[in-house]
C-alpha positions as CSV (number, residue, x, y, z in Angstrom):
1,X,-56.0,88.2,24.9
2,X,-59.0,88.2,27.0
3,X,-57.6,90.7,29.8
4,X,-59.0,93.9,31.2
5,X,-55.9,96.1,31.9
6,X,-55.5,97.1,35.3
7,X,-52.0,99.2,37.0
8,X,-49.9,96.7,39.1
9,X,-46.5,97.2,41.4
10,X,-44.8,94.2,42.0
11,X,-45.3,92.3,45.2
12,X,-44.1,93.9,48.3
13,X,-43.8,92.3,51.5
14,X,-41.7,93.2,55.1
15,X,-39.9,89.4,55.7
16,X,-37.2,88.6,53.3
17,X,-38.8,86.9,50.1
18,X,-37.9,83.0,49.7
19,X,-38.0,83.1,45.6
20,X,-38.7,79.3,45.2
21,X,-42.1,79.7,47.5
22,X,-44.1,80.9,44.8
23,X,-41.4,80.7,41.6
24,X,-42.7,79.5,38.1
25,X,-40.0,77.1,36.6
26,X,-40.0,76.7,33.0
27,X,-38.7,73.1,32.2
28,X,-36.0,72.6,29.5
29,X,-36.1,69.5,27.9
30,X,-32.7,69.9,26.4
31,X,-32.8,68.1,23.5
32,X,-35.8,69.1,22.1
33,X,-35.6,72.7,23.0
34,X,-33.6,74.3,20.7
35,X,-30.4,73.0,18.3
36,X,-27.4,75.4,17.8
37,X,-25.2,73.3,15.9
38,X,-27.6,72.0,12.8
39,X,-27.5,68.3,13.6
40,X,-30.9,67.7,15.2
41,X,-30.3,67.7,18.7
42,X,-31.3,70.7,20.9
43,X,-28.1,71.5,23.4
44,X,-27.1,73.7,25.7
45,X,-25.8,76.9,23.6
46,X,-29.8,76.7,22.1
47,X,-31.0,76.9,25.5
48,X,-28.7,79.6,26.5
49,X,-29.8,81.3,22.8
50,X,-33.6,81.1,24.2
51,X,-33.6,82.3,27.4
52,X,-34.4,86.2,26.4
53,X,-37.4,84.1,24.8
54,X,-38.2,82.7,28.5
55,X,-37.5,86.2,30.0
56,X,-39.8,87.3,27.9
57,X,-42.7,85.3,28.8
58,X,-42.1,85.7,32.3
59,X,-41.1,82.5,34.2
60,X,-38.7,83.0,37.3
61,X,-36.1,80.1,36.5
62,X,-35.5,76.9,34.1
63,X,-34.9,73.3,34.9
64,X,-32.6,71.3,32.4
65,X,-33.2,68.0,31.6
66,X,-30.0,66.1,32.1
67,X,-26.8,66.9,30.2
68,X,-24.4,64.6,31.5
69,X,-22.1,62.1,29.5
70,X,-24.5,59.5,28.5
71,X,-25.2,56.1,26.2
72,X,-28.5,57.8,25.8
73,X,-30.3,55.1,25.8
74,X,-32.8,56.7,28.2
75,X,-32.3,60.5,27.1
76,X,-29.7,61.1,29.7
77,X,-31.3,59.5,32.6
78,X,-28.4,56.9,32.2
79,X,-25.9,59.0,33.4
80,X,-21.9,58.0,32.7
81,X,-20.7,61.1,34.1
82,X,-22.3,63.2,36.7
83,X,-19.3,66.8,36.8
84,X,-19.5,67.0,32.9
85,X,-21.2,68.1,30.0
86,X,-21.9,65.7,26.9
87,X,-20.5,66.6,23.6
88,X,-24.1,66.0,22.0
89,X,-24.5,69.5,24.2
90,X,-21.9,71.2,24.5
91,X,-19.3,71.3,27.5
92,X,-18.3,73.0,30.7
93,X,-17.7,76.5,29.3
94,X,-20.8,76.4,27.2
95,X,-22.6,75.6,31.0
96,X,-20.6,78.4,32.1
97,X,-22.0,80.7,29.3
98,X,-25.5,79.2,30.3
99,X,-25.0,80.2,33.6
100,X,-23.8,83.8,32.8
101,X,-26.5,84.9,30.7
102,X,-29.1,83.6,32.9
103,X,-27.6,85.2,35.9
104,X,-27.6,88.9,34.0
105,X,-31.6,88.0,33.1
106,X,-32.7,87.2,36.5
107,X,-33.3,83.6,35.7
108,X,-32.8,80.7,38.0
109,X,-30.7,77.5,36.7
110,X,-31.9,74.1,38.3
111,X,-30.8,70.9,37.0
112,X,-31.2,67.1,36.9
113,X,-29.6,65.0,39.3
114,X,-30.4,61.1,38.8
115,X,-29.1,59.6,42.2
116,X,-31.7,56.4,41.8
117,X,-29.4,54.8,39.2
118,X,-26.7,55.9,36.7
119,X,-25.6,54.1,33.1
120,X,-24.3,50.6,32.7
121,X,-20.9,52.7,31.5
122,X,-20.4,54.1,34.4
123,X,-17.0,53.7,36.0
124,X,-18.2,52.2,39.1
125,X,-20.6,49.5,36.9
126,X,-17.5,48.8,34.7
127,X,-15.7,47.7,37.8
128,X,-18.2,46.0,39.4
129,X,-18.7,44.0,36.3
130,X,-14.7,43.4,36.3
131,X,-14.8,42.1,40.3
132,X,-15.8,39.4,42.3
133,X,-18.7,38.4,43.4
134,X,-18.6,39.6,47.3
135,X,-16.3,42.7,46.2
136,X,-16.4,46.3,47.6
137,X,-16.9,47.3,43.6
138,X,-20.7,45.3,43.5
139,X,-21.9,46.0,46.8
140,X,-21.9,49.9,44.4
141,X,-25.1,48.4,43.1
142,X,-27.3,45.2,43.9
143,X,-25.5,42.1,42.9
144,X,-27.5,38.7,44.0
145,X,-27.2,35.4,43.4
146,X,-29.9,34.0,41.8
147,X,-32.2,31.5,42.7
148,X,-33.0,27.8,41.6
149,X,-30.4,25.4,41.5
150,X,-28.0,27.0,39.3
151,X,-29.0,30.3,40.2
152,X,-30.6,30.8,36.7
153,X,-33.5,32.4,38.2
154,X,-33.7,36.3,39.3
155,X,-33.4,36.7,43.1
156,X,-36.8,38.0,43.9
157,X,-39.9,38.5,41.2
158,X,-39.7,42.5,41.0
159,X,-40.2,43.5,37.2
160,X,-38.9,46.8,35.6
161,X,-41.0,49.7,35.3
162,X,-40.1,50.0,31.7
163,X,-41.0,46.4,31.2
164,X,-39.3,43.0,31.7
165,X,-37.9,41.9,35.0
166,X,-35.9,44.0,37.2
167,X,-33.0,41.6,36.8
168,X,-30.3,40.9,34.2
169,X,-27.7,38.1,35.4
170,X,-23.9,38.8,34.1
171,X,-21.3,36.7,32.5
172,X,-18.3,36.1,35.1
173,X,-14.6,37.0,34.3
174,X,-14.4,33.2,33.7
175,X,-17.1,32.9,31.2
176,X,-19.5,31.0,33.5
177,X,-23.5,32.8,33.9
178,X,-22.8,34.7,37.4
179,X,-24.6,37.3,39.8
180,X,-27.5,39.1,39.3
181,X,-28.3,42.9,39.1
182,X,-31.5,45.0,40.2
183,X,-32.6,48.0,37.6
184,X,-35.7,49.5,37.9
185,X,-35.6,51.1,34.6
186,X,-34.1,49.3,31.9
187,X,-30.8,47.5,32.1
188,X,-29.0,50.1,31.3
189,X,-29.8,51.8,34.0
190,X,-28.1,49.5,37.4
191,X,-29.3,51.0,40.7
192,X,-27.2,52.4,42.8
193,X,-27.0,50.9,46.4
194,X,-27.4,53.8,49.0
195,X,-27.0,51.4,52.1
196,X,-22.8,51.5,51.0
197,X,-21.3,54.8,52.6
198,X,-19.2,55.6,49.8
199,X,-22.3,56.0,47.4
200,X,-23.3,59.1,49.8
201,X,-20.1,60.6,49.5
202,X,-20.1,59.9,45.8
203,X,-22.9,62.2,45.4
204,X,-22.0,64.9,47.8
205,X,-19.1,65.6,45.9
206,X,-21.3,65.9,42.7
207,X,-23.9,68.3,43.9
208,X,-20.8,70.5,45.3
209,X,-19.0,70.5,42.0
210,X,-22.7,72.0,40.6
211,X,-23.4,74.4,43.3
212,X,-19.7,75.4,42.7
213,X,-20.2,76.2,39.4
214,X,-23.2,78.5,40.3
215,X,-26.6,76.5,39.8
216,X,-29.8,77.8,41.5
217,X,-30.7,73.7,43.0
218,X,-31.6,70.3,42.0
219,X,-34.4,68.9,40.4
220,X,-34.4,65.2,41.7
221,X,-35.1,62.1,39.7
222,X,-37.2,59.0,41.5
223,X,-36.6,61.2,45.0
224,X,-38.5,58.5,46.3
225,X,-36.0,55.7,45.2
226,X,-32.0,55.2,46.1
227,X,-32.9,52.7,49.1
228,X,-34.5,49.1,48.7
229,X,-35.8,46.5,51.5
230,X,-32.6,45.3,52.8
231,X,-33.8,41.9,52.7
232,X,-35.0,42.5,48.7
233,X,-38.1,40.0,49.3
234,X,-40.8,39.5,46.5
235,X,-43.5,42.0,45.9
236,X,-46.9,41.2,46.8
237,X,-47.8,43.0,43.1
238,X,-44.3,42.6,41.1
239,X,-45.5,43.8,37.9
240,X,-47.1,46.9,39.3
241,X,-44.5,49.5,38.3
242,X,-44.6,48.2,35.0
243,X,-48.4,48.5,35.0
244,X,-48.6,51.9,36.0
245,X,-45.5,53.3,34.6
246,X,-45.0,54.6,38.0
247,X,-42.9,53.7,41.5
248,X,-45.4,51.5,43.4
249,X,-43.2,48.7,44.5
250,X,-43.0,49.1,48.3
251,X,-40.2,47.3,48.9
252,X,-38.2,49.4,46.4
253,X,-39.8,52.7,46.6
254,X,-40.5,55.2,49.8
255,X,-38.2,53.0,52.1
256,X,-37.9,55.5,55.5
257,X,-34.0,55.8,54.8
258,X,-34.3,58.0,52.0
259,X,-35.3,61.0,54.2
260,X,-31.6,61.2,56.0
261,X,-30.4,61.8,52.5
262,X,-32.8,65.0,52.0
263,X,-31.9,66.2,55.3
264,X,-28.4,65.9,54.6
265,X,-28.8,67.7,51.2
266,X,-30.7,70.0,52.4
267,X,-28.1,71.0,55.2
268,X,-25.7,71.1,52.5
269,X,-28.0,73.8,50.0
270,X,-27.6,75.7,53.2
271,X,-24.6,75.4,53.6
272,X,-24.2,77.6,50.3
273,X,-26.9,79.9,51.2
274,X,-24.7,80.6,54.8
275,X,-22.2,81.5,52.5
276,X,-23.9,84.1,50.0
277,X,-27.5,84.7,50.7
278,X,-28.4,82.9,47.5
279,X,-31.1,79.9,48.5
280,X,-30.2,77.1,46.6
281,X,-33.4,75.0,45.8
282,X,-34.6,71.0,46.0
283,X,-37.5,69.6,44.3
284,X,-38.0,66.1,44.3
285,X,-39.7,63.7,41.8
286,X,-41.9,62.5,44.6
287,X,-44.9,59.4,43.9
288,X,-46.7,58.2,46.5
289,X,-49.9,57.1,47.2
290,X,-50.8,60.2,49.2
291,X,-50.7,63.8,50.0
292,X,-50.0,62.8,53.1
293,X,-47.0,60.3,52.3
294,X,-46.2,63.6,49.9
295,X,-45.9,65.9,53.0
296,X,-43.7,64.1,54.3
297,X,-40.8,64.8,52.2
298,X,-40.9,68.9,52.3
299,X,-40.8,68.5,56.2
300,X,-38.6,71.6,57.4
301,X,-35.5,70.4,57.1
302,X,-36.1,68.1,53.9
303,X,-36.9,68.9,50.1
304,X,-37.6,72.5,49.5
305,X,-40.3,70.9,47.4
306,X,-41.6,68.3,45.5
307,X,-43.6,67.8,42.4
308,X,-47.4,67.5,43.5
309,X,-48.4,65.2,40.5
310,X,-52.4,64.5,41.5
311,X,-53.9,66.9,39.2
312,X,-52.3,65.0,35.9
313,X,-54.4,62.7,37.4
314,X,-57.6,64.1,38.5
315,X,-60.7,63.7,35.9
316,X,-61.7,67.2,34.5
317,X,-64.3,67.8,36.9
318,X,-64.7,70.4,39.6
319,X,-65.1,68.5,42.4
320,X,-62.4,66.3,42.0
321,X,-60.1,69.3,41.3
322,X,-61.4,70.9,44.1
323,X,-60.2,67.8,46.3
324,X,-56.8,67.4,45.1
325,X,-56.3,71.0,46.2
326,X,-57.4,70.5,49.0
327,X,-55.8,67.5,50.1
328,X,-52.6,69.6,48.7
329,X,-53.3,72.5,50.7
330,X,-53.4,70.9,54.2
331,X,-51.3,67.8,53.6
332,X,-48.6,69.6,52.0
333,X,-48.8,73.3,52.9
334,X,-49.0,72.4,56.5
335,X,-45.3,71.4,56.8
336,X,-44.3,75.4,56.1
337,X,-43.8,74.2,52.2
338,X,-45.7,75.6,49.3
339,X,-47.5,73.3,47.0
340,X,-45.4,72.7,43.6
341,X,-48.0,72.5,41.1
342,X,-47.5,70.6,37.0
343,X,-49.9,69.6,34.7
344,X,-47.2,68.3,32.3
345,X,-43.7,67.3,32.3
346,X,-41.7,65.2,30.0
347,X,-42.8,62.1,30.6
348,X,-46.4,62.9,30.2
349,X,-49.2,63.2,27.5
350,X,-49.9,67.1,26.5
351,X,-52.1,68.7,28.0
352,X,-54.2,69.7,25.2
353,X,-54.3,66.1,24.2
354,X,-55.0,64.7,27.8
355,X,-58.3,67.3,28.1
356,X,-59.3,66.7,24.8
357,X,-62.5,64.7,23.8
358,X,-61.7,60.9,23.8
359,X,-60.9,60.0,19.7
360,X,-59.6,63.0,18.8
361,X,-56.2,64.5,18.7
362,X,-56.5,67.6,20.4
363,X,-59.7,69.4,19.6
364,X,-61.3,72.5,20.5
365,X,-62.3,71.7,23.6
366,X,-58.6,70.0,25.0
367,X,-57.1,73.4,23.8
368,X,-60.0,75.0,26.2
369,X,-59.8,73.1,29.0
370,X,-55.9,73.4,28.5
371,X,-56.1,77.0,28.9
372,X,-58.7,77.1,31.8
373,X,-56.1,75.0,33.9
374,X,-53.3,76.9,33.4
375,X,-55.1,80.1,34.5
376,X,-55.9,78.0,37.5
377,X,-52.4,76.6,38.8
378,X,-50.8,80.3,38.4
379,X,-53.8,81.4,40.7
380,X,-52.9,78.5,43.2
381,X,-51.4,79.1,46.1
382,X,-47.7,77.7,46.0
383,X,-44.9,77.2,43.2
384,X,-45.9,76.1,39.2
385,X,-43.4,74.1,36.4
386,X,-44.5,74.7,33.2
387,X,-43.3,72.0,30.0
388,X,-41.8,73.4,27.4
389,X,-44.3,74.1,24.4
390,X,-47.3,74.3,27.0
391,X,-47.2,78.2,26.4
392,X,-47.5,77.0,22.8
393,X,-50.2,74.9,23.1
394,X,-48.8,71.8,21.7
395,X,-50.7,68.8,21.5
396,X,-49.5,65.4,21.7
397,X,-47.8,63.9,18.2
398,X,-48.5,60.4,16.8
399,X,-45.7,59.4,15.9
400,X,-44.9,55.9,13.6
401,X,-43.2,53.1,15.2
402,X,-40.2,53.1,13.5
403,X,-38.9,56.3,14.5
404,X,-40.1,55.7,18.3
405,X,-36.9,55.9,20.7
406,X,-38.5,55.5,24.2
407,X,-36.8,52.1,26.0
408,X,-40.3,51.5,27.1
409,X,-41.6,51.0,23.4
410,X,-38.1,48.7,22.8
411,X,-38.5,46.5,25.7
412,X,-41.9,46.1,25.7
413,X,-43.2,46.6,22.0
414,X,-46.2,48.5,23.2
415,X,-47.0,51.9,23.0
416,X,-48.8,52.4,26.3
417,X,-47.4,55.0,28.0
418,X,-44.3,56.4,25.7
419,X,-43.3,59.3,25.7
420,X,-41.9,60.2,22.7
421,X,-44.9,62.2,21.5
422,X,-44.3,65.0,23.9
423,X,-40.9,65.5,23.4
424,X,-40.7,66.7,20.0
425,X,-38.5,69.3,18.9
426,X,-40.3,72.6,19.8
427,X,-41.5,74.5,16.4
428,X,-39.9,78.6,16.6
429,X,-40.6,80.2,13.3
430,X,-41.8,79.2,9.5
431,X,-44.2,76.9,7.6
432,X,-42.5,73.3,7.3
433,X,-39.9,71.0,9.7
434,X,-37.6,72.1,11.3
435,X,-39.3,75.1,11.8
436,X,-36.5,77.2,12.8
437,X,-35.8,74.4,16.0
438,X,-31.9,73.9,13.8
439,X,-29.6,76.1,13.2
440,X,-29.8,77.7,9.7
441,X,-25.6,78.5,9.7
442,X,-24.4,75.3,11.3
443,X,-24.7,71.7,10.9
444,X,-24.5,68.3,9.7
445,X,-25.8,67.8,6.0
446,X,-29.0,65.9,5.8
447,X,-29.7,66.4,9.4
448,X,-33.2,66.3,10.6
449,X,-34.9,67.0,13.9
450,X,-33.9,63.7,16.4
451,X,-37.9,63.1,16.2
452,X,-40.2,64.1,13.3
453,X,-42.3,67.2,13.0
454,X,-46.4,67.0,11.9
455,X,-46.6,70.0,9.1
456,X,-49.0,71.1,11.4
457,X,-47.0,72.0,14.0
458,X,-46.6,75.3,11.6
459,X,-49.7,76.7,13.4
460,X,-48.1,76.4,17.0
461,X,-44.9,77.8,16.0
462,X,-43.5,80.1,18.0
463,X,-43.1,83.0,15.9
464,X,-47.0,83.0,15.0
465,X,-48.1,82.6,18.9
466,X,-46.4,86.1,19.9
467,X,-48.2,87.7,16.9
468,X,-51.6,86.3,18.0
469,X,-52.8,88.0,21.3
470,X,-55.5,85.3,21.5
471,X,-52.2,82.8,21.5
472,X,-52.2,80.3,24.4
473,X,-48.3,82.5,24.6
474,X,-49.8,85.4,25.8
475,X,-52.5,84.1,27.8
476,X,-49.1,82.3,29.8
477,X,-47.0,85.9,29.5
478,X,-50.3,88.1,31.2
479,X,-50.8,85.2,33.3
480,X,-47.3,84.9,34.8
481,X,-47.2,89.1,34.7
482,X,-50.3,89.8,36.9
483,X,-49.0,87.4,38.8
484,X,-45.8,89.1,39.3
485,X,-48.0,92.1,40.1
486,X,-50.7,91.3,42.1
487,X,-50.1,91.3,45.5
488,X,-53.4,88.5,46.2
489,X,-51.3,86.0,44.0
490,X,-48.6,84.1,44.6
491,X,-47.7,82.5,48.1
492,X,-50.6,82.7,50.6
493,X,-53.9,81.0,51.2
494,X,-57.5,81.1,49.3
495,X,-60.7,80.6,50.5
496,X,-63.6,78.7,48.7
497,X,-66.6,80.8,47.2
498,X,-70.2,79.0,46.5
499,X,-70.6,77.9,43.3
500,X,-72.8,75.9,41.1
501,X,-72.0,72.5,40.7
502,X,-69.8,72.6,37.3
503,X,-67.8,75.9,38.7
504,X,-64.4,76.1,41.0
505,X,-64.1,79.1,42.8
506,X,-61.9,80.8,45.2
507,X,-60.5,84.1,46.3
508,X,-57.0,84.7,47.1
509,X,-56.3,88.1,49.2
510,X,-58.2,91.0,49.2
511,X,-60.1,90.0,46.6
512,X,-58.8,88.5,43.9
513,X,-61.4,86.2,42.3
514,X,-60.9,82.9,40.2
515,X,-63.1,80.5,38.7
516,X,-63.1,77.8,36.2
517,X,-66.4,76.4,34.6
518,X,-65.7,72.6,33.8
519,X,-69.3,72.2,32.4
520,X,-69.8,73.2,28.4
521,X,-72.7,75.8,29.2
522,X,-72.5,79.6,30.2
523,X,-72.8,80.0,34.1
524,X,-73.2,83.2,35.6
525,X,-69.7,84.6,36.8
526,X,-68.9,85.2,40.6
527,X,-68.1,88.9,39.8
528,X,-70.2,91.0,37.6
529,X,-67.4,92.9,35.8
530,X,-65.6,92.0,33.2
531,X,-62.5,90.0,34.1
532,X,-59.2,91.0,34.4
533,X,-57.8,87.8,32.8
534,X,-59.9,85.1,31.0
535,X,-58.6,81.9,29.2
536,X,-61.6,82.1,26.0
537,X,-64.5,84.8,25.3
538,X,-65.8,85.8,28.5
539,X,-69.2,88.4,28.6
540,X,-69.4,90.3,31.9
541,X,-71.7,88.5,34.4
542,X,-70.9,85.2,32.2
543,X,-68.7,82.4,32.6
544,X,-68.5,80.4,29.5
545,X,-67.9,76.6,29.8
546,X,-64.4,75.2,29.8
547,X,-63.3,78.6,31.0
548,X,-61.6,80.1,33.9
549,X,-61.2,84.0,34.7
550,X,-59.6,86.1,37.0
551,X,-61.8,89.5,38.7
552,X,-60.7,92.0,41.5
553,X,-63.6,91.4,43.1
């Protein structure tokens, strides 16, 4: 690794430190993570078997995908069962276990909760589809009559953001075609109605049994959904979600309602904390148009935090990362909140892939720019989430139709957008598939990773990056260590230096000096001496291009 050693003592401060401020989260995705039983499918006793991995690298907690009791037909955002575990991984006591081991390690536990919408097999959906028209068990979820004389038409022209429209009608107990019902995912996903009391009380009951049971906080899916325009009127722009793959509907997005519900949670997370000491943690899946609209939802007595998604889509360029941070900074940071800070998640293309050089797969210079980015969000001022396999350097897989498995490729056909390819089983040791993701001891014969393996993913395994200092693994582990250390990093403020026109550069504290070179040419370096953390080759007095170094200045 391209580091200059230097002595450190962990961060030492006279108020009380608030450990989700400046925490770096290390996402599970579940399934993909790591299989203990031999049949394909990561669970939760793999997750548990990795986390000395995860202590080891450095991060300060985990978030885990959804494990509920689940159809899967949208990975276990359609959830059947929101207080249990799903065979697929594991159960309760296997949580418990989780729970346990993390606890002794020092590692936070955050998980999914998917208030927005739950599956179509749901008990309340089941009941609703048994009842009247009119009935306590619909007004659960958005039952309409449709339009046109027979009421075969949907009741407003919102479309899905997975594709097709927004609406599937039902057949009546007495055969006839009946109501209609709003899901803004796929149809086997039936939003839930917040405007009825008892969906509230529904859910306080679930994050209790969780917080109960020990978990650090929530990570929360579509924060900005749960209510709709009371009147459901058409959309000015009714296939924009579908277009963007994103919540841009205004009448069924960012409705004003939804912040009662934070503040209510959040009163609840302290609550807990009252109680122990222990903060308990909420970060929302949060898209809106602005920073500002952002803010909003990590006022004081709201979300802890919420994803800050504008640098996945910022161009690599220095001046328009410099503006997303800033907007960040005094948007977001000015409500007594700390910027939360991805470049990947599970629903987005790798990294690697997304920086690389249009046509190519990854390249040389997507793995650079890759590694230049992540030196700059752990120099950021605020909290990081890191993807699993990021730290590996994983690039995006192109995968064949026929084993694709994201709704979005089965309702629509197209692959814009899926998200299959970065949510492949992670590769942990040897030269061919599974590469150590299954258990060797345990399984089902035949069994195969739930998505294919490239051969090549045998140079990104993980056994191979912590031999390799120059492994993207180790620039993340003395990454996430100095920042443990250093006493510049962290929470806090920076303050912008001069640069030339291809450089970002700032200083945090008493001198801690970052700067990333988004040109392809050598600059020279804001510090003379040779760094004390680098992302590539880095020559004292030189900056190479699609780099990014830290100096004590």
């Amino acid at each position: 690794m391209y580091r200059r050693h230097a002595q450190t003592g962990r961060r030492t401060t006279s108020a009380p430190h608030r450990w989700w401020r400046d925490a770096v989260i290390y996402q599970v995705y579940v399934r993909s993570f790591l299989d203990s039983t031999g049949d394909g499918i990561g669970d939760l006793a793999g997750a548990r078997a990795g986390l000395p991995y995860l202590k080891k690298l450095g991060v300060d907690g985990v978030w885990l995908s959804p494990f509920y009791p689940s159809p899967q037909q949208d990975h276990g955002y359609d959830v059947a069962d929101y207080c249990d575990v799903d065979p697929l991984f594991g159960d309760l006591g296997e949580f418990d276990l989780l729970m346990r081991d993390a606890r002794r390690l020092g590692i936070k536990v955050i998980i999914d909760v998917v208030p927005n919408h739950c599956s179509d097999t749901h008990p309340w959906f089941r009941e609703a589809l048994a009842a009247a028209p009119g009935s306590a068990a619909r007004a659960r979820f958005h039952f309409a009559d449709g339009r046109g004389a027979g009421g075969e038409l949907p009741p407003n022209n919102w479309h899905a953001m997975f594709g097709g429209p927004a609406w599937s009608r039902v057949t009546e107990r007495d055969g006839t075609p009946g109501q209609w019902y709003l899901h803004m995912f796929t149809p086997a996903q039936p939003d839930l109605n917040w405007r009825t009391p008892g969906t509230g009380a529904y859910f306080d009951q679930v994050l209790r049994f969780w917080l109960d049971r020990g978990v650090d906080g929530f990570r929360i899916d579509v924060a900005t959904g749960l209510y709709k325009h009371p009147e459901l009127p058409d959309s000015p722009d009714p296939g924009a979600d579908a277009r963007t793959r994103d919540s841009v509907n205004p009448l069924a997005w960012n409705q004003p309602e939804v912040h009662d519900v934070w503040r209510h949670w959040r009163a609840m997370c302290e609550e807990y904390t009252a109680r122990d000491g222990r903060e308990r943690l909420l970060v929302g899946e949060v898209s809106v148009p602005s920073s500002h609209d952002h803010a909003l939802y990590v006022r004081p007595d709201e979300l802890h935090q919420a994803f800050f998604f504008d640098l996945l889509g910022a161009s690599w360029d220095a001046g328009a990362f410099r503006k997303v941070i800033c907007d960040a900074l005094q948007d977001i940071a000015g409500t007594g909140s700390t910027v939360t800070w991805v470049l990947n998640n599970h629903d987005q293309v790798r990294t690697v892939t997304r920086y690389g050089e249009l046509g190519t797969e990854s390249g040389g210079l997507g793995a650079a720019r890759a590694r230049a980015a992540a030196l700059l969000i752990l120099a950021l001022p605020g909290a990081a989430y890191i993807y699993q396999g990021e730290e590996l350097g994983l690039p995006e897989v192109d995968l064949p139709d026929d084993v694709l498995t994201d709704p979005i490729f089965r309702r629509t056909g197209s692959r814009a957008r899926i998200r299959d390819g970065c949510r492949v089983p992670l590769p942990w040791s040897g030269r061919a598939s599974p590469f150590g993701f299954m258990s060797a001891t345990a399984g089902t014969e035949g069994a195969k990773p739930w998505l294919p393996q490239p051969a090549y993913f045998a140079e990104y395994a993980t056994d191979r990056a912590l031999a390799d200092t120059r492994s993207f693994w180790h620039l993340y582990r003395d990454g996430l260590q100095l920042r443990a250390g250093l006493p510049q990093l962290g929470e806090g403020v920076l303050r912008w230096l001069e640069t030339p026109r291809d450089v970002l550069g700032f200083v945090r504290g008493d001198g801690l000096v970052c700067a990333v070179n988004f040109g392809t040419g050598s600059v020279p370096s804001p510090v003379r001496g040779v760094p004390l953390l680098a992302s590539g080759p880095c020559e004292p007095g030189v900056l190479a291009g699609s780099t990014a170094a830290w100096w004590i200045g």
